[in-house]
C-alpha positions as CSV (number, residue, x, y, z in Angstrom):
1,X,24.7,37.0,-50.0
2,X,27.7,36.1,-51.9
3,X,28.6,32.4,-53.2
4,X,30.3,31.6,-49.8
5,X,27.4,32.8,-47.8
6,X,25.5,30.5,-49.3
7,X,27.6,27.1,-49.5
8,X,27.6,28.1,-45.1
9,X,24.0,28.4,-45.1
10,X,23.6,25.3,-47.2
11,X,25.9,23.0,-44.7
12,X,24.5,24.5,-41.2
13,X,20.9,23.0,-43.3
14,X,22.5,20.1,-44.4
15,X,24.3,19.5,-40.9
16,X,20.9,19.8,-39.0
17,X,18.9,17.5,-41.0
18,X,21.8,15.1,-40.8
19,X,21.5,15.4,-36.9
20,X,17.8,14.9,-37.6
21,X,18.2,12.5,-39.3
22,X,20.7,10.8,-36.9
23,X,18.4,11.1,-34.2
24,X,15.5,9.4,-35.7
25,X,17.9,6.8,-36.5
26,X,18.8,6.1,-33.1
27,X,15.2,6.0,-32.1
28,X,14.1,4.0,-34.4
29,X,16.7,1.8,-32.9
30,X,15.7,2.1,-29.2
31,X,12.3,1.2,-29.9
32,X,13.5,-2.0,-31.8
33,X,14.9,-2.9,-28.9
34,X,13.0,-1.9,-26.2
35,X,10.0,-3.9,-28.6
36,X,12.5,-7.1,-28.6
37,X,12.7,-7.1,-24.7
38,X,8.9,-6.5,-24.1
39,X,8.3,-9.4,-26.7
40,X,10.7,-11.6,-24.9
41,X,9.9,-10.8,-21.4
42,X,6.4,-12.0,-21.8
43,X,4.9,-9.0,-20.8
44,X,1.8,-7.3,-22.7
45,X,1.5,-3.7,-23.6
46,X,-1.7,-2.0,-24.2
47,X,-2.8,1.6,-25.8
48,X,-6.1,3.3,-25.8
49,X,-7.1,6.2,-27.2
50,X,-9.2,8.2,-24.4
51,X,-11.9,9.6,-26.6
52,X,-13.2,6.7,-28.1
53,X,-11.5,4.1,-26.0
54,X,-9.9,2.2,-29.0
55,X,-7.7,-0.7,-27.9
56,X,-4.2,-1.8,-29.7
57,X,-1.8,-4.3,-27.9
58,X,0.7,-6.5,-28.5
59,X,0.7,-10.3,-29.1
60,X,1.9,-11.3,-25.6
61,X,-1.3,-9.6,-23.9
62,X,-3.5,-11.3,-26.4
63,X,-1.7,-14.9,-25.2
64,X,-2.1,-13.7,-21.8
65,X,-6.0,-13.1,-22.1
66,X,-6.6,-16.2,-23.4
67,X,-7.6,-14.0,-26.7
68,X,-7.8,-16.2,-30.0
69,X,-10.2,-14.5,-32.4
70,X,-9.2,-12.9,-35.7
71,X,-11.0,-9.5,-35.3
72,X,-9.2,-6.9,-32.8
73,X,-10.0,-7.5,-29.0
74,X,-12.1,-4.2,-28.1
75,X,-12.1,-2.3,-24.7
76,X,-15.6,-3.1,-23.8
77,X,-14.3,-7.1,-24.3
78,X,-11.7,-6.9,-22.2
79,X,-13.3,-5.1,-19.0
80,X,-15.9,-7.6,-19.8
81,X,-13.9,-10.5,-18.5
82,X,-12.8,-9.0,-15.4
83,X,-15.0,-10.0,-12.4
84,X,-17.8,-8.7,-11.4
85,X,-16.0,-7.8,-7.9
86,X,-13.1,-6.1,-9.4
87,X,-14.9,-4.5,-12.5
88,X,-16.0,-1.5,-10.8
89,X,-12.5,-0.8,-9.6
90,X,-10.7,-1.5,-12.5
91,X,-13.1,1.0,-15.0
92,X,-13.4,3.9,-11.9
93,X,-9.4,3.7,-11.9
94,X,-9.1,4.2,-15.3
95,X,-11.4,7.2,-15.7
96,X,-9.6,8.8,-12.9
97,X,-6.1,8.2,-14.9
98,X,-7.3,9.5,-17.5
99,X,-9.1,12.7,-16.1
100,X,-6.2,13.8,-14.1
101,X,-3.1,12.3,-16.3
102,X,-1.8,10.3,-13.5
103,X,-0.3,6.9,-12.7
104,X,-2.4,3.4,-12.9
105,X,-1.8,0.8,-10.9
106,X,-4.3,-2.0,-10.1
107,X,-4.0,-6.0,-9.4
108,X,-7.8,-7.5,-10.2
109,X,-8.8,-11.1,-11.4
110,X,-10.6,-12.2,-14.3
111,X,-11.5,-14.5,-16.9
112,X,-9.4,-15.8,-20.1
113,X,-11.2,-16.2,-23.2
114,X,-10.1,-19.2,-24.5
115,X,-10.7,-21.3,-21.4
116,X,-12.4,-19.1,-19.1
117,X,-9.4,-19.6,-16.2
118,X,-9.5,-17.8,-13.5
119,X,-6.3,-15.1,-13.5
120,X,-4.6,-12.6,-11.8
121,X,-3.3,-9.9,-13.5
122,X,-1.2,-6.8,-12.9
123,X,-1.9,-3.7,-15.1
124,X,0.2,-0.5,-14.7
125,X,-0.2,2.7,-17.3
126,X,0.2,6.4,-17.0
127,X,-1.2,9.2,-20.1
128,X,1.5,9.8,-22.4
129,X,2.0,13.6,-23.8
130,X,2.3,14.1,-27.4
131,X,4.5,16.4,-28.5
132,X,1.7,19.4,-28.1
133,X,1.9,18.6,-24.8
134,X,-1.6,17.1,-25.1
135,X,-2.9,14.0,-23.3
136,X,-2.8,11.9,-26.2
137,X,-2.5,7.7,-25.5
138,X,-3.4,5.9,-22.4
139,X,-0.7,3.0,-22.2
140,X,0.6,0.9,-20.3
141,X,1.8,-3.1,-19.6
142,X,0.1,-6.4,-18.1
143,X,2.0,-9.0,-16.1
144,X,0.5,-12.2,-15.2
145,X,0.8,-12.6,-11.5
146,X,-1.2,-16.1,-11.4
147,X,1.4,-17.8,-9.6
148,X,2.4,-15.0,-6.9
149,X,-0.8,-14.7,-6.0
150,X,-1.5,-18.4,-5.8
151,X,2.0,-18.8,-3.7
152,X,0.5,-15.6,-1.7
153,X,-2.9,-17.3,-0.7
154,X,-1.3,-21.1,0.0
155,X,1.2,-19.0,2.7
156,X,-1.7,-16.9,4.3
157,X,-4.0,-20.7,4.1
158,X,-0.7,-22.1,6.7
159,X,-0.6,-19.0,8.2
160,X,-4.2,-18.9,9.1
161,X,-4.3,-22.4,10.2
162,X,-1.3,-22.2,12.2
163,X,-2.7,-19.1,14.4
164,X,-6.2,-20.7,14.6
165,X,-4.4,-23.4,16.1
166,X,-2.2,-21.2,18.7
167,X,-5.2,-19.2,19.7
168,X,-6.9,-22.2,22.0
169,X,-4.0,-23.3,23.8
170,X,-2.9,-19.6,24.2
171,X,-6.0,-18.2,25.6
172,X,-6.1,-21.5,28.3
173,X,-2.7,-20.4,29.1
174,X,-3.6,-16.6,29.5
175,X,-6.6,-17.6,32.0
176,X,-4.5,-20.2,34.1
177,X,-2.1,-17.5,34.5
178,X,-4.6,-14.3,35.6
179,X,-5.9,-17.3,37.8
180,X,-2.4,-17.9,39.6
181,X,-2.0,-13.9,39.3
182,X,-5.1,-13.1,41.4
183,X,-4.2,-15.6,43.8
184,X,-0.6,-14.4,44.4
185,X,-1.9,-10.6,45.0
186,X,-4.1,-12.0,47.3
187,X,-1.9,-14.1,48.9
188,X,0.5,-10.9,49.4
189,X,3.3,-12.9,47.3
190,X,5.3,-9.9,45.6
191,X,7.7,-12.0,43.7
192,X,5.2,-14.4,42.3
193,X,2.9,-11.0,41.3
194,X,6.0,-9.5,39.7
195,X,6.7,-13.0,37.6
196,X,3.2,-13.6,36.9
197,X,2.3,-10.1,35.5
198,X,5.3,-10.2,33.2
199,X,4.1,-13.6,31.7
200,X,1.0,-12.2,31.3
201,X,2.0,-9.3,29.5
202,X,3.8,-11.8,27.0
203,X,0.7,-14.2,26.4
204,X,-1.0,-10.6,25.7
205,X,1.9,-9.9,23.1
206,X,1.6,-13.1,21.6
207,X,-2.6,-13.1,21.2
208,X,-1.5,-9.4,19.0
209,X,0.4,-11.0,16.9
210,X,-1.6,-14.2,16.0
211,X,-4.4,-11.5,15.8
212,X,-2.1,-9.9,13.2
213,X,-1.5,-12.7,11.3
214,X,-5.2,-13.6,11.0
215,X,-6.4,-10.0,10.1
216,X,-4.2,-10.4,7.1
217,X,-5.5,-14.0,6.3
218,X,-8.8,-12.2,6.3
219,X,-8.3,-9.2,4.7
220,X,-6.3,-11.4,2.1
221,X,-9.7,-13.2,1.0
222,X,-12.1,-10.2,1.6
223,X,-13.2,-11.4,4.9
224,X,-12.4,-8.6,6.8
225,X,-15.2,-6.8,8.3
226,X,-16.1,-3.1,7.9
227,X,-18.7,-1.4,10.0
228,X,-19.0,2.2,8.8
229,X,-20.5,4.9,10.9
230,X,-20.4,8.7,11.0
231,X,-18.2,9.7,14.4
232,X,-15.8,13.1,15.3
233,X,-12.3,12.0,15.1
234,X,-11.6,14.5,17.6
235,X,-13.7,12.1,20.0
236,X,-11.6,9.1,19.1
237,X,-8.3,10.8,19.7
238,X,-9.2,12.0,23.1
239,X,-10.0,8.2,24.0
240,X,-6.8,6.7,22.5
241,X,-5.2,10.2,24.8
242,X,-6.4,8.7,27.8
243,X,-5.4,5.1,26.9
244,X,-2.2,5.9,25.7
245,X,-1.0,7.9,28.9
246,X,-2.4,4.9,31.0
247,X,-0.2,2.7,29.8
248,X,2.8,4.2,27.9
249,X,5.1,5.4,30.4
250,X,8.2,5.2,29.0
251,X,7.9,8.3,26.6
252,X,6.6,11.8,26.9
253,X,3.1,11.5,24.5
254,X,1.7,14.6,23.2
255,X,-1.7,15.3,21.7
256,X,-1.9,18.2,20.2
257,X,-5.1,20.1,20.7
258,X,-8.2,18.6,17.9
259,X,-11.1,20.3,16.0
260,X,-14.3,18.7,15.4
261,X,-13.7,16.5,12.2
262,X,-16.9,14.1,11.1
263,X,-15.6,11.1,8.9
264,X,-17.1,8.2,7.7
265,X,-15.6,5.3,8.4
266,X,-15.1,1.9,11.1
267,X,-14.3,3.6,14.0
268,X,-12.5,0.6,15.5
269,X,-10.4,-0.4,12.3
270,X,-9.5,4.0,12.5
271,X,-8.0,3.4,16.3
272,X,-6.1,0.5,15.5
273,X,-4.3,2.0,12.8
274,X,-3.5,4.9,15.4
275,X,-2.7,3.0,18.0
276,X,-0.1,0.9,15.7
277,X,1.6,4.4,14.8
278,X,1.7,5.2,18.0
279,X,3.0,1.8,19.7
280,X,5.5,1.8,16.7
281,X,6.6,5.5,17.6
282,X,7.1,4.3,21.2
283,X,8.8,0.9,20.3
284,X,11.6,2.9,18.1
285,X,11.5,5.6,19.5
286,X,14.2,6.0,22.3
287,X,13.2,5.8,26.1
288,X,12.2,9.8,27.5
289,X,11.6,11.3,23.8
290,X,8.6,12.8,23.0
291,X,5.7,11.2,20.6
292,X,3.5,13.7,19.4
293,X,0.4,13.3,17.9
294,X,-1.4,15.8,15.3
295,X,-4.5,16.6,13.4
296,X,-4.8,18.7,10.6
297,X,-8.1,19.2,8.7
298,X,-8.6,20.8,5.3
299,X,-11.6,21.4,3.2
300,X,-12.4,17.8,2.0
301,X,-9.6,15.5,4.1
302,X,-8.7,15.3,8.0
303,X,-5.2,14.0,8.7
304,X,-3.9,12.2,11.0
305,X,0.6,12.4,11.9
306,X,2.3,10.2,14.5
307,X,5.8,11.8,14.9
308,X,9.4,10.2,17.3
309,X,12.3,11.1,17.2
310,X,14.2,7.7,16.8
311,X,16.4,6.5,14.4
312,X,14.9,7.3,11.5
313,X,14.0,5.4,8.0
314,X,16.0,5.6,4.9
315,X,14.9,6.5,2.0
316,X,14.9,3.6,-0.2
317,X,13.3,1.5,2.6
318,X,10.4,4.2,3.3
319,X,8.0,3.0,0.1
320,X,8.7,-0.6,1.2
321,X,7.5,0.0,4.8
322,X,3.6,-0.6,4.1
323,X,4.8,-4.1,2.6
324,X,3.4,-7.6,4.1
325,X,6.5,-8.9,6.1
326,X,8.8,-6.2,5.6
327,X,11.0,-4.8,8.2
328,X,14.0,-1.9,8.4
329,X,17.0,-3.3,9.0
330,X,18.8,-1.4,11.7
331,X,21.4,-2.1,14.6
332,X,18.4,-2.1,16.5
333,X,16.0,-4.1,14.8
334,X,17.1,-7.4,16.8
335,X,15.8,-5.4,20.0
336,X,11.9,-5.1,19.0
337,X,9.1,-7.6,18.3
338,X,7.0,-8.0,15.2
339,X,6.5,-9.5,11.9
340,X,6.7,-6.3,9.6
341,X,2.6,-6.9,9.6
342,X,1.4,-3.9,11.6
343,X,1.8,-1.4,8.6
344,X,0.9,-3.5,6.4
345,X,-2.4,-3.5,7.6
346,X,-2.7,-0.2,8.8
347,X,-2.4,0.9,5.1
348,X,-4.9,-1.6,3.9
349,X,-7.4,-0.1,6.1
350,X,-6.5,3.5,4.8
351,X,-7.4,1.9,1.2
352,X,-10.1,0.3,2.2
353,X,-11.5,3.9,3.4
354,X,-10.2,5.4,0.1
355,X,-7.4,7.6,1.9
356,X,-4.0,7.4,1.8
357,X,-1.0,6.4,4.0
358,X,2.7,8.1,3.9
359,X,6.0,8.6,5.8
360,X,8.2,11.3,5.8
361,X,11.7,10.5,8.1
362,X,15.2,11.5,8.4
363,X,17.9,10.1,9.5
364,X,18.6,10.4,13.0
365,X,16.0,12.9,13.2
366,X,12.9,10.5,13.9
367,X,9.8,9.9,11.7
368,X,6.5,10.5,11.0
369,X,3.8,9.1,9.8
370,X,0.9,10.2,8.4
371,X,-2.6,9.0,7.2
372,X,-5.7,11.5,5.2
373,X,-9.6,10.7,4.9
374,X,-12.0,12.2,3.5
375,X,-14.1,14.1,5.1
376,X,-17.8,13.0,6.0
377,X,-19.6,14.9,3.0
């Protein structure tokens, strides 16, 4: 190669280490910054190595945790303040992060060091990838949600109290009412029958929600009650069939033929979040379209889909519709009832039986809803 071959070759060299070098630079840079806004922000950042489950974080965690001491915080000291309720949770969602690389997401209460207050916190991680493509670091952030959660529980405290207090004066009303009702059918008064049923119908309405709103007060403090039994699913759906065509006649419902499916699970809690798919398919659903109901087993899950053909949900409101008090805005909205509560507890109830709970919707193409459990083993 003669002399100008080389000064090229030279420059293309020097010209990629300088982009290297660049680059680095510019890193270096980001990470200063991103550092400065985590450090500002108050938020904590954590790193464990999965192997040997070494701990590092950063000074706003250690503030966070109440953690004063001059030695390192270790893993085992952490997960040893959590409480005793949540630290089964917290180490079996971990694991499971870190066997199968995926997200981490869990809210769980526990202990600070220094004073031994009680806390909520908020820890969200994922493994990160070195540059082998190996699973290398666990990390993540914490975020002190103390004060959420105590503004959560002194809502759902009024909340309950409030519907406690609805619920005697309600259910007088609903027997004076099936009282005057019986009379006027027997009396042959068809206007009076007409009136009565209707206002019958709404005190019914009414006892739903203020049920709602206490199943969340309950489920909120871990009062809600599960009785788990083994039962076919194909069983339940055939008795939700023949309640649903009783009383639904303002749409075409469809149940699609259903196999033999064994789960274990609270077989009322399982109809009630079917039956709030389906009364939600019929309530958005316009009047004479079709609601059809499917079943779909695989080797380890059964799964349950509750498809209209309404409106349907966009996509940046389909993650928030399993929120508490959330609701789709729409030109329609105004003309149904609820609180934005049903889903909300219909998804609880899925994670309470370790399944899951998803929408898929288009718009002006209708939705559907679906909801997988395991399979009785």
């Amino acid at each position: 190669m003669d002399e100008h071959g080389q000064s090229i070759g030279i420059l293309i060299v020097a010209t990629d280490v300088s982009a290297q070098v660049q680059n680095r630079l510019e890193k270096e840079h980001l990470d200063r910054q991103l550092m400065l806004a985590v450090a500002s922000s108050g938020i904590g950042t954590w790193y464990i190595q999965p192997d040997t489950k070494a701990l590092r974080y950063n000074d706003n965690l250690a503030k966070i945790y109440g953690y004063e001491a001059e030695t390192n915080m270790t893993y085992d000291q952490a997960i040893g303040q959590v409480t005793e309720d949540y630290r089964p949770l917290i180490v079996t969602a971990i694991e499971e992060a870190i066997a199968s690389g995926g997200d981490y997401d869990i809210t769980f209460q526990q202990l600070r060091f220094n004073d031994g207050k009680l806390i909520w916190l908020r820890s969200i991680g994922r493994i990160v990838q070195d540059e082998n493509g190996e699973h290398s670091i666990f990390s993540g952030v914490v975020i002190d949600v103390t004060a959420q959660k105590h503004e959560e529980q002194r809502k759902n405290d009024f909340i309950s109290m409030v519907s406690h207090e609805l619920k005697t004066p309600l259910t007088s009303m609903g027997g004076y009412i099936q009282i005057l009702l019986s009379k006027a059918e027997q009396t042959n008064n068809p206007f009076a029958t007409n009136v009565l049923a209707k206002a019958n119908n709404q005190v019914k309405k009414m006892n739903t929600l203020i049920n709602g709103f206490l199943n969340v007060s309950r489920l909120d403090s871990g009062n809600i009650h599960m009785e788990k039994t083994s039962f076919d699913i194909a069983d339940l759906l055939k008795e939700i069939e023949e309640e649903t065509l009783d009383t639904v006649l303002s749409h075409r419902i469809f149940f699609e033929p259903v196999v033999k499916a064994f789960i274990y699970a609270d077989r009322n809690k399982i109809a009630q979040v079917i039956n709030n798919l389906i009364s939600n398919a019929v309530k958005y659903g316009p009047i004479g379209t079709t609601v059809t109901i499917r079943v779909h087993t695989t080797e380890n899950t059964v799964q349950v889909s509750v498809q209209d053909l309404g409106r349907g949900i966009k996509s940046e409101d389909q993650l928030k519709v399993f929120d508490r008090f959330y609701r789709v805005e729409s030109d329609q909205i105004g003309m149904v009832s609820g609180f934005g509560i049903g889903l909300y507890l219909c998804a609880e109830i899925i994670n309470l039986h370790h399944g899951r709970i998803w929408v898929e919707s288009e718009s002006d193409k209708g939705s559907t809803f679906y909801f997988s459990l395991p399979l009785e083993k």
